[in-house]
N, C-alpha and C positions, 0 to 999 in steps of 0.2 A: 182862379188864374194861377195859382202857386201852385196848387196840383197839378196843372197840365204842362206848368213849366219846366216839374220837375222830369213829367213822362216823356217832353219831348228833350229834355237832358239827357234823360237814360237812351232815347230811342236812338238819339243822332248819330252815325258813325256808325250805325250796329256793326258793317260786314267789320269793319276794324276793332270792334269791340270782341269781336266773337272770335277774329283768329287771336287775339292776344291772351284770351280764355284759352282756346287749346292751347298757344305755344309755354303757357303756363303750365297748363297740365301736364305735357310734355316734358317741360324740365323738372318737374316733381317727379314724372315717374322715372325720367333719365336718373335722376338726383336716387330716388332709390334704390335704382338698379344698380346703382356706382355703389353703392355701401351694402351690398348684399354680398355675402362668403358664398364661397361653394365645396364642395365633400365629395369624391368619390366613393363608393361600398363597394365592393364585391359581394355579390349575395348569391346564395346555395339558389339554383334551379329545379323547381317540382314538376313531377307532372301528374297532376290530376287524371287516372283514368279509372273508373267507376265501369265501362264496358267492357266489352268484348275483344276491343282493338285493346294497340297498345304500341308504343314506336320500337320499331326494328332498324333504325341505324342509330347509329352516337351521333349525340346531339352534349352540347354547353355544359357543364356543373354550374356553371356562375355565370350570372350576367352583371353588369356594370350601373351601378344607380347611380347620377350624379343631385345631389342634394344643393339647392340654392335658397338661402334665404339670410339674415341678418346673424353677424358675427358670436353673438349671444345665443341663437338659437341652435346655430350649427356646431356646435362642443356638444351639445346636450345628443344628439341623434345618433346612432351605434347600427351596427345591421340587425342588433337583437329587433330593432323597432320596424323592421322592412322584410318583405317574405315576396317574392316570387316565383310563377308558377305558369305552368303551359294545362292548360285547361282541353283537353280533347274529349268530354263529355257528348259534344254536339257532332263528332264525326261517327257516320254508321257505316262506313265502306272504305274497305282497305283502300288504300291511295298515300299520294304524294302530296302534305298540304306543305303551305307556310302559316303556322299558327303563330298569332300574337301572345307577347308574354306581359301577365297580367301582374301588375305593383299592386301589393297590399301595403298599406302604412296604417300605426299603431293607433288607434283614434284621438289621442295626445296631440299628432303630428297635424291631423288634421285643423283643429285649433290652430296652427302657426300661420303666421300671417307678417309678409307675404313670403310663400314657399314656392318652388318652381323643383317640377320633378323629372327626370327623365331616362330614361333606360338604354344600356346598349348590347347586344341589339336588342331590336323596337319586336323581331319573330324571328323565329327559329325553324328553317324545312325538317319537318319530318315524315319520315312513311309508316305510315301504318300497317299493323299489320294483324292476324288471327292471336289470340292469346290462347294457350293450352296451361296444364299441368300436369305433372308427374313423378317418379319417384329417382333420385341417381344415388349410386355406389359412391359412399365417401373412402379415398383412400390416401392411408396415412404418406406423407413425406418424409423420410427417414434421411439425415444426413448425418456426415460425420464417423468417426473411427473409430471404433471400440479399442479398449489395454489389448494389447499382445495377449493369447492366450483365451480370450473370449469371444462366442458368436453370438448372433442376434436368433432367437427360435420364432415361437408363433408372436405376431403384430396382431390386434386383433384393436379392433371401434366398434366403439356405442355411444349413438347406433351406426347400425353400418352401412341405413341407406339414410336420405333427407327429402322431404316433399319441394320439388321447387314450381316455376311458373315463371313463363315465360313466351315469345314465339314461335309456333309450330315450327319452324325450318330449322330454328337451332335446337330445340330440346331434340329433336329427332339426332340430333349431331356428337351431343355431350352422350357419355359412357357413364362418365366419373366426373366427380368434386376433388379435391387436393387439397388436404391440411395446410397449414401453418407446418415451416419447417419446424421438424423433433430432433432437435441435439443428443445425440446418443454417447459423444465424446466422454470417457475417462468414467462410463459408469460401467460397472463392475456386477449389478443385479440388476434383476427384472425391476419396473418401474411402470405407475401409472400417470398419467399428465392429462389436465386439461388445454385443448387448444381448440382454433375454431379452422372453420373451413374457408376456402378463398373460393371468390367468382373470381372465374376466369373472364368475364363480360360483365358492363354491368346493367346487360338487358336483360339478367338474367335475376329472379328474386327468390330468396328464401324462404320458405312458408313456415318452416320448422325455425327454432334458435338455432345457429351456426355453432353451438359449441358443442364439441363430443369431447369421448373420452377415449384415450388411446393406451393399451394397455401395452408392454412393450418384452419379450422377453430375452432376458439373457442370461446366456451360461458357459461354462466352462466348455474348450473345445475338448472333444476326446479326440485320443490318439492311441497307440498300442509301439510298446515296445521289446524289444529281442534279448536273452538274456544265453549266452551257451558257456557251456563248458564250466558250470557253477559247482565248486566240491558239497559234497554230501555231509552233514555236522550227524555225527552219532552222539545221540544224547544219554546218559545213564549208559551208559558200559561202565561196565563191576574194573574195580582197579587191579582185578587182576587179568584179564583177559585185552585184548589187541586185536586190532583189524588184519587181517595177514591178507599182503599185498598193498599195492598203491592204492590211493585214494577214490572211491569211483566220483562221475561227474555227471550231471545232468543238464540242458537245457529247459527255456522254457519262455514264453509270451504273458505279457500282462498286459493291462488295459485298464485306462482312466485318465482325466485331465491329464491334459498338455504338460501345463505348472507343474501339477504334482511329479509326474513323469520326470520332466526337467531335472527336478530335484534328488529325487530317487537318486541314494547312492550306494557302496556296498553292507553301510552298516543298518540300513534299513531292510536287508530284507536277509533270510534263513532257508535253506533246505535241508530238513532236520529227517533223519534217521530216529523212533524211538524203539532205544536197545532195552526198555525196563524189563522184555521179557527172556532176556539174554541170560544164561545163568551159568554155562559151559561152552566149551569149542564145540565149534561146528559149521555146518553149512545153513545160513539163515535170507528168508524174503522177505526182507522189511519194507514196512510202511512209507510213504518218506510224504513229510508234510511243509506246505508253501508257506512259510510264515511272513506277511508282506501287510502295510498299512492295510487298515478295513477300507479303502475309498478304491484301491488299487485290488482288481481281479484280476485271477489267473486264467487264461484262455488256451494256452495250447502247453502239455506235459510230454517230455521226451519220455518221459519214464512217470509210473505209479508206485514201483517196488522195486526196490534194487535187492538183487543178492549178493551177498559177499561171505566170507569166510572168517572165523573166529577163529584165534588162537591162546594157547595160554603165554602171558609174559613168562620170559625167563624169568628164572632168580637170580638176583641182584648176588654179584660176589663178596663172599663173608658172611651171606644171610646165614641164621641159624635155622637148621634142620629141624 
């Protein structure tokens, strides 16, 4: 009799017994839901393609993870612990899909309890499309102004083309790759630099490293300058003997750096006459030589030989006979 007393104690009332069970449960799980944190991530977006295809429009870098679970657990969780990805493995025909994007979590996270996950967005439209590969011309970017006085000669890279891969419609489109700007400002010599290449897209992949080497050259500008009407220096004439007549003159062209040029003044440069072979008056066709810095050449001579005339000095009054 005690045992059936008790089964009909438990049994009496069940419908009321059984909602007061849920509405219990109910407030436990309400009661945890109230004490659960939550955490936004931004996390890098992949996409898995293993095929043929591959998407040909811009699509997300980052989707949105909202993290839920208890105050304690949510400090601990970082985006290092979470990876998301767009999986199009299972697509074999170019087309327009909306693929779902797939949460990975650390298997750590898995253990938490209770966690609540959710992504935003939940897919991403992409079109698919033919994947190619091929080769493109990387070409240097040169910015910036060189010193006064200096040009840029040959640019050269290596290497000078890159394997890349990508959609048949755009690889058919690209020429060229484009460096990283190269600052050429206030350098005064040739120069080698490592830099890397930029996608102009980023449907666009790399197959090779992105970094070349850009080798850069520079040098002094030439220029040519005018020199007329430059007196003639007779060198070794015998002290007794004299030029008879005015002084002759020549013109004449040189060539070489800018700078140098610039600077060029009249004690840097010589038009020498040499008299060593002079011995007597007379009528003589002397040599006449350019004497000018070794960097600076002479390019146009109004004259190769001047003639002129010898005399002998008088003597000096009171000399002795």
């Amino acid at each position: 009799m005690k045992a059936k007393q008790i089964f009909e104690n438990i049994t009496a009332h069940w419908p009321a017994k059984i909602l007061c069970f849920v509405m219990a449960l109910l407030l436990y799980f309400f009661y945890q839901i109230s004490q659960m944190s939550s955490k936004s991530i931004p996390v890098k977006l992949t996409v898995t393609q293993e095929n043929i295809l591959m998407p040909v429009n811009s699509y997300p870098k980052h989707v949105r993870v909202t993290i839920r679970t208890s105050p304690e657990n949510i400090a601990k969780i970082t985006a290092d612990d979470i990876s998301a990805e767009l999986n199009i493995e299972a697509y074999t025909k170019p087309g327009e899909y909306k693929v779902p994007v797939t949460i990975n979590l650390d298997p750590e996270l898995l253990l938490i309890e209770p966690l609540e996950v959710h992504v935003s967005p939940d897919t991403v439209p992409l079109i698919l499309g033919g994947k190619s590969g091929g080769t493109v011309k990387v070409s240097p970017l040169i910015v910036g102004a060189l010193p006064a006085g200096y040009e840029t000669g040959s640019v050269t890279v290596t290497p000078p083309v890159l394997r890349v891969s990508g959609p048949v419609s755009m690889l058919t489109q690209i020429k060229e790759l484009q460096t990283e700007k190269i600052d050429i400002t206030q350098h005064s010599s040739s120069f080698t630099t490592k830099t890397k290449v930029v996608k102009n897209t980023s449907l666009i992949d790399l197959v090779d490293a992105p970094d070349v080497s850009v080798t850069v050259e520079i040098r002094p500008v030439q220029s040519e300058k005018s020199y007329s009407s430059i007196p003639v220096y007779f060198a070794y004439l015998p002290h007794n003997l004299q030029l008879a007549g005015i002084t002759p003159v020549v013109s004449f062209k040189v060539a070489g750096s800018q700078l140098e040029l610039d600077n060029l003044n009249v004690d840097d440069y010589t038009v020498q006459a040499d008299c060593s072979s002079v011995t007597q008056p007379g009528d003589y066709d002397l040599q006449l030589s350019f004497l000018l810095p070794e960097s600076v050449k002479v390019t146009e001579k109004s004259a190769e030989t001047v003639k002129v005339s010898i005399a002998q000095k008088a003597k000096e009054a009171g000399a002795k006979h």
